[in-house]
N, CA, C and O atoms as a GROMACS GRO file, in nm:
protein
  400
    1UNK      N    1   3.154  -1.401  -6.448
    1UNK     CA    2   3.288  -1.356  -6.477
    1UNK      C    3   3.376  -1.479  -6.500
    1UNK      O    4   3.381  -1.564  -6.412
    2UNK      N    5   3.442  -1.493  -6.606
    2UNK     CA    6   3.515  -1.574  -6.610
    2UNK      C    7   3.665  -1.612  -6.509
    2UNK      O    8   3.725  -1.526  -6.444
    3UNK      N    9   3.702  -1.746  -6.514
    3UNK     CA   10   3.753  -1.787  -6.446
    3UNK      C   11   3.877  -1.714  -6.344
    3UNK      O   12   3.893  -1.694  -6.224
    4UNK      N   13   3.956  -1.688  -6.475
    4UNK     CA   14   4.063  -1.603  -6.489
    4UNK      C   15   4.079  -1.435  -6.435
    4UNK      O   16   4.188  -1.380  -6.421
    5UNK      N   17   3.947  -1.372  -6.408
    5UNK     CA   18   3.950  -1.260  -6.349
    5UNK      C   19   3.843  -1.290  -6.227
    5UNK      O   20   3.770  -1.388  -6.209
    6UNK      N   21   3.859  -1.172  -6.151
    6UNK     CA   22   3.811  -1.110  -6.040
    6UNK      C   23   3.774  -0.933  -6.040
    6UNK      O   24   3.839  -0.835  -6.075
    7UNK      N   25   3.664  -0.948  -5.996
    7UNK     CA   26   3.648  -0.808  -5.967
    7UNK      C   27   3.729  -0.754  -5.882
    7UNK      O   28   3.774  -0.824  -5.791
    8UNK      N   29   3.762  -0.630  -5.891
    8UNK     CA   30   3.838  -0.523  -5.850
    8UNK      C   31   3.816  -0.522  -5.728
    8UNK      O   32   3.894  -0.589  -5.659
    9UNK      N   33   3.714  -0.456  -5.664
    9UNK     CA   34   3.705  -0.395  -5.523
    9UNK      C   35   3.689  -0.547  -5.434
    9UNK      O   36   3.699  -0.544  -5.311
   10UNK      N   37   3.668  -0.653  -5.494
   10UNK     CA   38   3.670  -0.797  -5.420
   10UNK      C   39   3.815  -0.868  -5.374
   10UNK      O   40   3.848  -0.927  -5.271
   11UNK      N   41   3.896  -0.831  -5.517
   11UNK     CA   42   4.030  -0.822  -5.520
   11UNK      C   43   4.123  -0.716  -5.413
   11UNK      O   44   4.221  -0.746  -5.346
   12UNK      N   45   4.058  -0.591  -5.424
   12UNK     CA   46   4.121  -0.506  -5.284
   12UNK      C   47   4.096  -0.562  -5.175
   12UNK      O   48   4.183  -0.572  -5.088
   13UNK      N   49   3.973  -0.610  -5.159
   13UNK     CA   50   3.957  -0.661  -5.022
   13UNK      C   51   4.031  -0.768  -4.942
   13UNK      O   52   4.070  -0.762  -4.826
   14UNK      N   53   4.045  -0.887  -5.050
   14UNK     CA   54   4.132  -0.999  -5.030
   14UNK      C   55   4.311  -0.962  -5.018
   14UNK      O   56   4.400  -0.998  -4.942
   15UNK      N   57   4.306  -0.873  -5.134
   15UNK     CA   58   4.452  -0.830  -5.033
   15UNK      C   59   4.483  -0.786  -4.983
   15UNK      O   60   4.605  -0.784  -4.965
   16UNK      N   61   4.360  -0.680  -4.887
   16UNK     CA   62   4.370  -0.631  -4.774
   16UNK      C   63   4.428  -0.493  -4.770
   16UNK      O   64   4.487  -0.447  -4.672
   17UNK      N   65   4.403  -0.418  -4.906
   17UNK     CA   66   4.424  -0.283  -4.881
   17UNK      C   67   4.278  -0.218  -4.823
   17UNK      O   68   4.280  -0.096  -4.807
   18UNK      N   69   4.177  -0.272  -4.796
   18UNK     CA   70   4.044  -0.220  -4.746
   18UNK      C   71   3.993  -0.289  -4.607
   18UNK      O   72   4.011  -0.411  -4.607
   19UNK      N   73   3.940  -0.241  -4.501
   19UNK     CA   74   3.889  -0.349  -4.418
   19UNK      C   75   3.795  -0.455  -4.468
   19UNK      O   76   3.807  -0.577  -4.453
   20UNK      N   77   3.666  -0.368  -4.551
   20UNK     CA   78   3.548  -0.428  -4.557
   20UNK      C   79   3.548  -0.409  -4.747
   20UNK      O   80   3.610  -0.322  -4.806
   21UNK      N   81   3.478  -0.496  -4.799
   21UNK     CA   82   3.455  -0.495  -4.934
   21UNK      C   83   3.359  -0.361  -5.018
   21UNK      O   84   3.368  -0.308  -5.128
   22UNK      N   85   3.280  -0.345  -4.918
   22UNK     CA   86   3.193  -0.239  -4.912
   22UNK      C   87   3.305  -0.098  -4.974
   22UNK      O   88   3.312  -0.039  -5.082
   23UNK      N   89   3.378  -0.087  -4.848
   23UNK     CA   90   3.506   0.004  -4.831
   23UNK      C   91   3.575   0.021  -4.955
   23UNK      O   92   3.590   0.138  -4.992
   24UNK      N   93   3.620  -0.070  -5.027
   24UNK     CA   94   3.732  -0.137  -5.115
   24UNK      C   95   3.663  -0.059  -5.262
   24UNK      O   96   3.735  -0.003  -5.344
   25UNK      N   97   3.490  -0.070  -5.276
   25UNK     CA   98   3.436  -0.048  -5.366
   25UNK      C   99   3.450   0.138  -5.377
   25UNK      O  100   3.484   0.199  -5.478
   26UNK      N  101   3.411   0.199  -5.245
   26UNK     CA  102   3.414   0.360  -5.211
   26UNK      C  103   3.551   0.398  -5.261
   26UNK      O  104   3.584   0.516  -5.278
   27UNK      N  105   3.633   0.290  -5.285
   27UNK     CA  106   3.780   0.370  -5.296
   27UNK      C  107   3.775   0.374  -5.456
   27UNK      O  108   3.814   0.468  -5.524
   28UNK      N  109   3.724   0.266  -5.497
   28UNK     CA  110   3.754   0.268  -5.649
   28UNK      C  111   3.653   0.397  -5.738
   28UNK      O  112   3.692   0.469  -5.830
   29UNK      N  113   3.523   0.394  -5.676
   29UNK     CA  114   3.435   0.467  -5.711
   29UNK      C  115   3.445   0.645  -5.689
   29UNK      O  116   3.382   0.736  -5.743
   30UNK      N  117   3.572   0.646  -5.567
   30UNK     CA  118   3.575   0.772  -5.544
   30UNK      C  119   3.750   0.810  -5.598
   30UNK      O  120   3.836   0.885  -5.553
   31UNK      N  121   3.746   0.727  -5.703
   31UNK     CA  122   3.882   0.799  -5.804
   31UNK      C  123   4.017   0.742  -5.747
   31UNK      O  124   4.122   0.768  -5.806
   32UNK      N  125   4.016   0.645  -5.602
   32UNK     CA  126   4.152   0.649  -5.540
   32UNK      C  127   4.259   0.537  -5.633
   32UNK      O  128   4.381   0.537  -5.618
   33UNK      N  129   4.202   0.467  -5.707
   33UNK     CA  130   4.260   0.375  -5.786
   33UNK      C  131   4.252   0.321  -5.949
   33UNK      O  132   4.147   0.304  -6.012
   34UNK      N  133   4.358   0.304  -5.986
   34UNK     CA  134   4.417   0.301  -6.123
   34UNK      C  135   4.436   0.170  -6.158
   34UNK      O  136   4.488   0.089  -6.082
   35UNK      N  137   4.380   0.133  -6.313
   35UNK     CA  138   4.403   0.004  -6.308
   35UNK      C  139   4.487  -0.024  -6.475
   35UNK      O  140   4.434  -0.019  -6.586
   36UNK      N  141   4.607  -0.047  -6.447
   36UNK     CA  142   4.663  -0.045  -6.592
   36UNK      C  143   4.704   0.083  -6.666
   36UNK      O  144   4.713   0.092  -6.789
   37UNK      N  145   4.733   0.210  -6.551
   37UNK     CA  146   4.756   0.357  -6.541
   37UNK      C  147   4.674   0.423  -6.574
   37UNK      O  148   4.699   0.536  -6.615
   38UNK      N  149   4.522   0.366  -6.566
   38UNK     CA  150   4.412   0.426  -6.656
   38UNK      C  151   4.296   0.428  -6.546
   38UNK      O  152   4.257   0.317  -6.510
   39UNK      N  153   4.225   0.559  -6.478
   39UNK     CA  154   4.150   0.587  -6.383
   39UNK      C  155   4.020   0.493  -6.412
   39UNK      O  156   3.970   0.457  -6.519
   40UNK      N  157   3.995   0.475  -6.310
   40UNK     CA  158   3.863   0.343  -6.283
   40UNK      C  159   3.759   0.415  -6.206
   40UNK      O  160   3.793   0.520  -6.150
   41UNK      N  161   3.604   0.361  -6.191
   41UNK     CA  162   3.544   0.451  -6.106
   41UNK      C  163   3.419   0.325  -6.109
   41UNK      O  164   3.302   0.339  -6.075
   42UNK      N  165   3.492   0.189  -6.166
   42UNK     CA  166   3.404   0.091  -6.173
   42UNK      C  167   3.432  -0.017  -6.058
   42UNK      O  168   3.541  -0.072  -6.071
   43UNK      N  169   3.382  -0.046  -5.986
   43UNK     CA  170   3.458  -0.167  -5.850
   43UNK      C  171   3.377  -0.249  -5.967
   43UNK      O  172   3.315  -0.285  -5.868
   44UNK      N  173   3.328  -0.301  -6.057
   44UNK     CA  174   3.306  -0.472  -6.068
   44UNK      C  175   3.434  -0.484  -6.226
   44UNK      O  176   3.448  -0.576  -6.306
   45UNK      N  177   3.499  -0.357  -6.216
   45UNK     CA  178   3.602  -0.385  -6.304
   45UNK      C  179   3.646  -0.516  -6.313
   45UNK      O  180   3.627  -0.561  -6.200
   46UNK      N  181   3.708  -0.627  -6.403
   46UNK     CA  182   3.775  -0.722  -6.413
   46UNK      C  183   3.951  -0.699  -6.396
   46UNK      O  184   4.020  -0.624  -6.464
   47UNK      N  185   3.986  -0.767  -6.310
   47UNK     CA  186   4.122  -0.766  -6.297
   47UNK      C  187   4.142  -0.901  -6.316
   47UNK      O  188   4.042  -0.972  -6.302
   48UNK      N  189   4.291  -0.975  -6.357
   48UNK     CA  190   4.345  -1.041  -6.398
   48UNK      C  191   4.500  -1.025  -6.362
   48UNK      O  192   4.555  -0.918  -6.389
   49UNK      N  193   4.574  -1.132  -6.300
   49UNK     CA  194   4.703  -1.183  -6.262
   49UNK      C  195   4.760  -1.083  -6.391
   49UNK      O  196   4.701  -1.084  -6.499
   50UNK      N  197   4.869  -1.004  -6.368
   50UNK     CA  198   4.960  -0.945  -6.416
   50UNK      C  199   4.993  -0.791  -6.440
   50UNK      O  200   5.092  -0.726  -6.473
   51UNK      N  201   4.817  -0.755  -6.395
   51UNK     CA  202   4.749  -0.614  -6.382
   51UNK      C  203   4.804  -0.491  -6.319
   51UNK      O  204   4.753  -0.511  -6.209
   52UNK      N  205   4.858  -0.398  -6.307
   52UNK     CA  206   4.923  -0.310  -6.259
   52UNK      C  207   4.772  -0.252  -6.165
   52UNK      O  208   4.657  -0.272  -6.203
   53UNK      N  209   4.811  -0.181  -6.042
   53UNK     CA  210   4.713  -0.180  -5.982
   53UNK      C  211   4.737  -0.029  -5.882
   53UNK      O  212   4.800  -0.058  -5.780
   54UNK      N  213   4.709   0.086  -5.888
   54UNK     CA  214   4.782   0.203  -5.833
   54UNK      C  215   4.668   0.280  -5.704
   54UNK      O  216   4.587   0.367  -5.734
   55UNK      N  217   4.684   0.231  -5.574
   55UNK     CA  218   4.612   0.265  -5.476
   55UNK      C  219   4.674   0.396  -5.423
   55UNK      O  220   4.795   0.389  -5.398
   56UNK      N  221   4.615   0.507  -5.403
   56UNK     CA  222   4.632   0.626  -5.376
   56UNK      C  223   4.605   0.602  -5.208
   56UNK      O  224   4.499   0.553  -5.168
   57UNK      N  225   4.670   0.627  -5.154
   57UNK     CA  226   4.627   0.593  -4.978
   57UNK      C  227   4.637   0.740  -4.912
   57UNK      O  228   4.696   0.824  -4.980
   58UNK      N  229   4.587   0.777  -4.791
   58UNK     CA  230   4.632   0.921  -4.697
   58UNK      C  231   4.764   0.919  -4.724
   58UNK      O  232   4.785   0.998  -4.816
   59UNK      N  233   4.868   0.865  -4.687
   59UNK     CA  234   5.033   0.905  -4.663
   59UNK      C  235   5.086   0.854  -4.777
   59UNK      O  236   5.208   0.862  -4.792
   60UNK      N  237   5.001   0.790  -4.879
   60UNK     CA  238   5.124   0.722  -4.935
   60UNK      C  239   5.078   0.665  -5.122
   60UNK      O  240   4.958   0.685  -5.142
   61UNK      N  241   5.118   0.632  -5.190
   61UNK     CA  242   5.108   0.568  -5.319
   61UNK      C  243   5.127   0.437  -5.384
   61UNK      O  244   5.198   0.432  -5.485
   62UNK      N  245   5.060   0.307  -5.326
   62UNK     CA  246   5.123   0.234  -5.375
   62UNK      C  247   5.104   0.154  -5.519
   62UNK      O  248   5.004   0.131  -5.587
   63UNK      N  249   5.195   0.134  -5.530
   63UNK     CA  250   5.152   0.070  -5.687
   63UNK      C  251   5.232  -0.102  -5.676
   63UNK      O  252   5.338  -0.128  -5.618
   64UNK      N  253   5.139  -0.201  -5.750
   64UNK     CA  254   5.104  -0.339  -5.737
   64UNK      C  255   5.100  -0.375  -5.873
   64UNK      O  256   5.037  -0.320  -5.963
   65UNK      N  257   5.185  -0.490  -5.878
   65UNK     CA  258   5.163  -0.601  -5.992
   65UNK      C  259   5.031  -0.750  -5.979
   65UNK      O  260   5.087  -0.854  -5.945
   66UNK      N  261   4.936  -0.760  -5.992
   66UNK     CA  262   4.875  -0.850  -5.938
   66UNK      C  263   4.916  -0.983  -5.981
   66UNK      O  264   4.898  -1.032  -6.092
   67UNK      N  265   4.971  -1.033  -5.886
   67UNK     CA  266   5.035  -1.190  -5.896
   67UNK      C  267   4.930  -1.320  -5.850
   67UNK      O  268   4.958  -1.431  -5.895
   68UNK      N  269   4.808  -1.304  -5.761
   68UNK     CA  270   4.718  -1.403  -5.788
   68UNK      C  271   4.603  -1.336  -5.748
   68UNK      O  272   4.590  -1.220  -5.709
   69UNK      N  273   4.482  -1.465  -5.769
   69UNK     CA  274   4.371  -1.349  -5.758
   69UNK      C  275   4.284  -1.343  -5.601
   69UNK      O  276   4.226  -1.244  -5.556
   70UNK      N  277   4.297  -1.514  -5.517
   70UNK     CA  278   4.242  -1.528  -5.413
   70UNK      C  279   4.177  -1.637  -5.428
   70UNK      O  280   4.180  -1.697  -5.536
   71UNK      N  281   4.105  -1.680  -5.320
   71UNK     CA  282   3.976  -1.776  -5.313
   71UNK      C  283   3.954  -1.691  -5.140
   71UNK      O  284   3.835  -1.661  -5.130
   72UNK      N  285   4.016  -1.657  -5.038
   72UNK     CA  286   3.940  -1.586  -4.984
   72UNK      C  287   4.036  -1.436  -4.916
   72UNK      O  288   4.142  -1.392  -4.963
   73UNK      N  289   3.964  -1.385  -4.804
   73UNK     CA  290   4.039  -1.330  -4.741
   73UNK      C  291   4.123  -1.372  -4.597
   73UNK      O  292   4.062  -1.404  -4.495
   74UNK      N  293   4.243  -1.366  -4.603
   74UNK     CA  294   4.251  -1.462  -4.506
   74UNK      C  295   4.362  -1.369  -4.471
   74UNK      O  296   4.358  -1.253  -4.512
   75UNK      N  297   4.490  -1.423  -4.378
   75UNK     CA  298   4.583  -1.370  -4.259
   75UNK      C  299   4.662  -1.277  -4.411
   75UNK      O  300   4.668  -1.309  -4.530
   76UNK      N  301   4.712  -1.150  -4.333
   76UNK     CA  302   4.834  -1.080  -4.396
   76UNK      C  303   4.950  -1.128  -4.444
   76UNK      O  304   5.017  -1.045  -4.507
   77UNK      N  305   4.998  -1.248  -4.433
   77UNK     CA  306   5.077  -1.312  -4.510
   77UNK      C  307   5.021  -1.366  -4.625
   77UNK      O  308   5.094  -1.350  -4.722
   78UNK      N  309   4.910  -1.428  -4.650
   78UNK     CA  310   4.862  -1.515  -4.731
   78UNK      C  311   4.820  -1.350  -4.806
   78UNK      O  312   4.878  -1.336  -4.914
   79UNK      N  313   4.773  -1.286  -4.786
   79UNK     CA  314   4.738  -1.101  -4.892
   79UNK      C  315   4.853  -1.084  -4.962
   79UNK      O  316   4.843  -1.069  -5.084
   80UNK      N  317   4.983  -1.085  -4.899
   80UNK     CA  318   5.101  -1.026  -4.967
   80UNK      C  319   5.140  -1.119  -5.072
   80UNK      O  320   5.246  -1.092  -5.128
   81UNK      N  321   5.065  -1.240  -5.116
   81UNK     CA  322   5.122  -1.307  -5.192
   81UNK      C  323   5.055  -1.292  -5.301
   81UNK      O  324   5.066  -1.365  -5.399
   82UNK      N  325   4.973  -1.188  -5.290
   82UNK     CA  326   4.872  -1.194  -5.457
   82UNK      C  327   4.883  -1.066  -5.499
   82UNK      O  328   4.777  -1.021  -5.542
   83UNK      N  329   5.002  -0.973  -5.502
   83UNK     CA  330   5.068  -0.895  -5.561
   83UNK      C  331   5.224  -0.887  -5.473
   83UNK      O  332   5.268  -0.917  -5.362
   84UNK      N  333   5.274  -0.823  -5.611
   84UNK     CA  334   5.414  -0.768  -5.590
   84UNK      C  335   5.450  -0.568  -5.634
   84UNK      O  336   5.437  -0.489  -5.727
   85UNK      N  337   5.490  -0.572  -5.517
   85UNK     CA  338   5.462  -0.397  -5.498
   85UNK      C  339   5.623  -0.356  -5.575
   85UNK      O  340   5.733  -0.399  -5.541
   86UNK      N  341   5.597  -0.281  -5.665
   86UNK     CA  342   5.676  -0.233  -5.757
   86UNK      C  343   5.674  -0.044  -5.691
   86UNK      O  344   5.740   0.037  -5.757
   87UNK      N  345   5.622  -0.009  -5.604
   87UNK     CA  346   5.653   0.129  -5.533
   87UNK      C  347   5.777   0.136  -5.466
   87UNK      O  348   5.836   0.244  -5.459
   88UNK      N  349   5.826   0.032  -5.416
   88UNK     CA  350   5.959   0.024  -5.328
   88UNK      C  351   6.106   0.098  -5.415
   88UNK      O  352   6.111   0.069  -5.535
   89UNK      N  353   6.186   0.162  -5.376
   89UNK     CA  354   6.258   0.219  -5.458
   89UNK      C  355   6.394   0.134  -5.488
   89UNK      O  356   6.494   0.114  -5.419
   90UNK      N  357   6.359   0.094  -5.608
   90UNK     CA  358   6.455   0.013  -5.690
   90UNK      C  359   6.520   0.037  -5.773
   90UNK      O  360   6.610  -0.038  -5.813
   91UNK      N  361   6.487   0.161  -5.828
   91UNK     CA  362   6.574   0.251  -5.915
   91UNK      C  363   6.467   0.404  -5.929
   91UNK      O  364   6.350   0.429  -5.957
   92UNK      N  365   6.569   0.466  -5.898
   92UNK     CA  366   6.525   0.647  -5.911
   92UNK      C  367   6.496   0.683  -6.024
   92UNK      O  368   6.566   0.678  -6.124
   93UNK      N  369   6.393   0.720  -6.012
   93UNK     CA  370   6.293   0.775  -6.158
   93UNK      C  371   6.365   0.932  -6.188
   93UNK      O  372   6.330   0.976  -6.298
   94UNK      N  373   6.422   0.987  -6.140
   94UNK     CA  374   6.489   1.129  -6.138
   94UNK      C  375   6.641   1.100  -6.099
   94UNK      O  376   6.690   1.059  -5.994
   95UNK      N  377   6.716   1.146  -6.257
   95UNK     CA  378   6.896   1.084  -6.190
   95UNK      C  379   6.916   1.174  -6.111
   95UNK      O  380   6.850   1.278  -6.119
   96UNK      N  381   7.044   1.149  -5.988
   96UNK     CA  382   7.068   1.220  -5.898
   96UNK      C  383   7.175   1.349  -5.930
   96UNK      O  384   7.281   1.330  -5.869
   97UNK      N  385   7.174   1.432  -5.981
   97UNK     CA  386   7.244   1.554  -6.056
   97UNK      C  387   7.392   1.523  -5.973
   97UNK      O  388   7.479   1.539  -6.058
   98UNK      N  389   7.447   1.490  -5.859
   98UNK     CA  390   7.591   1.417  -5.798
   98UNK      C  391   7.630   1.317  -5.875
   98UNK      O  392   7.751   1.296  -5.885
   99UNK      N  393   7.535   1.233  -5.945
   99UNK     CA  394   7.577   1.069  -5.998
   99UNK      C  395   7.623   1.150  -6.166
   99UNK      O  396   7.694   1.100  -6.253
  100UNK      N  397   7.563   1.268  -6.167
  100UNK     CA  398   7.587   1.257  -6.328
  100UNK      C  399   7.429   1.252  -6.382
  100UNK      O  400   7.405   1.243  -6.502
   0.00000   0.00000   0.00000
């Protein structure tokens, strides 16, 4: 694989939406994630820095810009720095019928 990408479910792992890599792969393979708004079912997918990245979780939806790719897995601070989560509500996708 060239330099510039990383596989997918290696990439979940390092940023720590999975415990185990193993794990990371079951999620991709069992439909929970989107890569570029387009369903995946491949973990040795290639991802690449800039990648939109949409993890379906039990409670929740998040969706990720991938901002780097890793060299390993390491503490929860050093994870949060190789995406930027674009789920946080920054502007309402539905106007508020009060605002107009």
């Amino acid at each position: 694989m060239r330099e510039d990408r990383q596989r997918l479910d290696k990439w979940l792992w390092f940023a720590r939406f999975a415990k185990t890599r193993t794990l990371a792969a079951k999620m991709v393979t069992s439909g929970y994630v989107r890569l570029n708004g387009q369903r995946t079912d491949n973990a040795a997918k290639a991802v690449a820095v800039g990648d939109v990245v949409t993890v379906a979780l039990p409670r929740s939806t998040l969706v990720v810009r991938i901002e780097g790719l890793g060299e390993r897995r390491g503490p929860a601070t050093e994870a949060r720095l190789l995406y930027l989560d674009l789920s946080q509500d920054k502007g309402a996708l539905v106007s508020d019928p009060d605002n107009g």
